[in-house]
N, C-alpha and C positions, 0 to 999 in steps of 0.2 A: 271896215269897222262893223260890229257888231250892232246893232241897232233892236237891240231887245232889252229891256227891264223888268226886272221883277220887284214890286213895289211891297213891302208893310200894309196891314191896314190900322190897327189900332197907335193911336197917337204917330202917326206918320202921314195920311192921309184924310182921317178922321181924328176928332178931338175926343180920344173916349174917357181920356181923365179928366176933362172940364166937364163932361158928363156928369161924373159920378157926383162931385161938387156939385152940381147944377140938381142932382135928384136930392142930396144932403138941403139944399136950401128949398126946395119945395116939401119935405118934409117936415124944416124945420118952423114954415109958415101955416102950414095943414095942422100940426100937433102943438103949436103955441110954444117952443122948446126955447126958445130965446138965445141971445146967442154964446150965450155959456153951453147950451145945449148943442149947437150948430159947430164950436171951436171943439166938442168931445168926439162927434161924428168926422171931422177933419183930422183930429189926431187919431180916431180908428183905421184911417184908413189908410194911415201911413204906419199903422202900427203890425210887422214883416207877421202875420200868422194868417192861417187858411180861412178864404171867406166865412164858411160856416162859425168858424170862431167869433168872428166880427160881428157877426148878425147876431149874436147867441150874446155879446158883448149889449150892446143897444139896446134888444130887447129888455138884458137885466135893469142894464143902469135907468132907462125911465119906466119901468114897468106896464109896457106896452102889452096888451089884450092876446097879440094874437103871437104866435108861437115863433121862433127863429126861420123856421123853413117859410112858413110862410110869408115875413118879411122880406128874405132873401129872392122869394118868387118874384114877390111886387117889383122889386128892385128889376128883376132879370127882365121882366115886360117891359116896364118904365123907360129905364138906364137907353137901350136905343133909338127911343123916339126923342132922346135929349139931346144926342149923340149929333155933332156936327162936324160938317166936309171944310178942311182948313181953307181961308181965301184963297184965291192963285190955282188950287187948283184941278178944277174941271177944265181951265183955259188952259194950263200949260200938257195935260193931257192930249189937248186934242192938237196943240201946238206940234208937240212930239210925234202923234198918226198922221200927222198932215206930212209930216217930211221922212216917212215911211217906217218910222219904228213901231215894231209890234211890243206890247205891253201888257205886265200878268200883274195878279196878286197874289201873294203867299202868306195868307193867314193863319195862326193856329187857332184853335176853337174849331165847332164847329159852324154847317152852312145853317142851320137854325139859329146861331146865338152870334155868326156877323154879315148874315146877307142882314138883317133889318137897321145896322149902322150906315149901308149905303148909301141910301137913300134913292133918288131918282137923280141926281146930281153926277153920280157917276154910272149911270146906267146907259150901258153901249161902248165906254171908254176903255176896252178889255177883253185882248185877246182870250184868256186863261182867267178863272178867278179858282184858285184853289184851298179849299178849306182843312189846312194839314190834320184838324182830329179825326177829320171821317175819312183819311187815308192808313192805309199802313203805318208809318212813320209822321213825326213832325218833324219844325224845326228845331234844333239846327242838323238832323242829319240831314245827310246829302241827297239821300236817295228820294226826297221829297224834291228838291229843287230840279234831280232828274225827270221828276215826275212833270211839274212846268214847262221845263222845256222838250219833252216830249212831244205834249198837248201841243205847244204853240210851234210843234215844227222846226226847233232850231237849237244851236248849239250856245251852251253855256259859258266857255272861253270865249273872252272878251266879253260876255256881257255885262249890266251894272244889278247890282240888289242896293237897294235905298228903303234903311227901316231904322229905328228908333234905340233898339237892343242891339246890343253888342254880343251878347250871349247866343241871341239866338239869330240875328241875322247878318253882324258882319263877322262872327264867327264860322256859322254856316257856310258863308258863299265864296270865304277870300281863300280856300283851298282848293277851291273846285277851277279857279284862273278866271273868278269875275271881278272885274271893280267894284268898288264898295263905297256908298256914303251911309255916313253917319249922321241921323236925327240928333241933336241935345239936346235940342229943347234947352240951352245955357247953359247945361252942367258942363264938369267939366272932364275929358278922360280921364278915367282912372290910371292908377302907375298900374303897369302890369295886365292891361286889359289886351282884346284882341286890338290888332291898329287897324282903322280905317284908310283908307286911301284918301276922301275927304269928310272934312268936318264939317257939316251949318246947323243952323241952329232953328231952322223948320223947311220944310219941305219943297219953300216958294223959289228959296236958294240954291236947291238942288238943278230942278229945269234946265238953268240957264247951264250948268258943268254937265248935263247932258245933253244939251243942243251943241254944246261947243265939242264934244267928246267926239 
């Protein structure tokens, strides 16, 4: 058996969309926006257009002082230090080194914008941490997961990817002959999506279909 993972970092490992919420609500207590204010910031950010749109959006609608880029900065500072490591696990990480699996991360962004989501909680738990913007490629090409396993000395067949997107990581990895779980977070598959080998619905659930694998 293959005893290597390559793990998601945002909303698979960390919670970075409770984040964003969590900077909308400190906001919305700093600027007095009330919470008709705080329901417009939540429906911006599910509203599908490029960040700078969104911040450019806010700014207008309460006529905030300072320019879209630079609210967008604030944000970019902020947003990580809110950013938290889901329960379960820094424990099941090291559960998994203990019984000799070596384990990566395959992030896209860059190491500036998601080494500061880490935290110290999972620092040391990680063979490989690779940050796909400041490579060649991201994901979901291949040639980035080649890059992983490279680094970590081992081959891809038979390994697991366990991330969140379906687009970009159980797409990516289930042609290459790794197993694949699937983050939901509760949604539910799409008809017509890539298929995951499993489904859970956060990452706590995962561990255990990898200790038993």
């Amino acid at each position: 058996m293959n005893k290597f993972v390559i793990f998601d970092l945002d909303d698979t490992l960390v919670d970075s969309t409770g984040a964003i919420d969590r900077w909308f609500v400190e906001l919305t207590e700093q600027r007095s926006l009330g919470p008709e204010g705080l329901e417009f910031l939540r429906e911006e950010q599910n509203r599908p257009v490029p960040p700078g749109e969104t911040f450019r959006a806010i700014v207008d609608h309460f006529g905030f002082p300072e320019s879209p880029a630079e609210l967008q900065r604030n944000f970019s500072v902020r947003m990580p230090q809110l950013v938290r490591t889901y329960d379960g696990v820094p424990e099941g990480l090291r559960a998994l080194r203990e019984r000799g699996w070596r384990t990566a991360i395959l992030t896209n962004g860059t190491r500036a914008q998601q080494l500061p989501k880490m935290h110290d909680r999972l620092e040391g738990l990680f063979d490989v941490v690779c940050y796909a913007d400041d490579e060649v490629v991201s994901k979901p090409d291949p040639e980035v997961f080649h890059i992983v396993a490279r680094r970590a000395g081992v081959e891809l067949a038979g390994a697991w990817m366990v991330g969140d997107s379906l687009e970009h990581d159980i797409a990516g990895a289930a042609p290459l002959g790794m197993s694949t779980i699937w983050i939901s977070g509760g949604r539910a598959l799409p008809i017509g999506a890539p298929q995951p080998g499993e489904v859970v619905k956060s990452v706590a659930e995962a561990f255990p279909i990898l200790s038993a694998g």
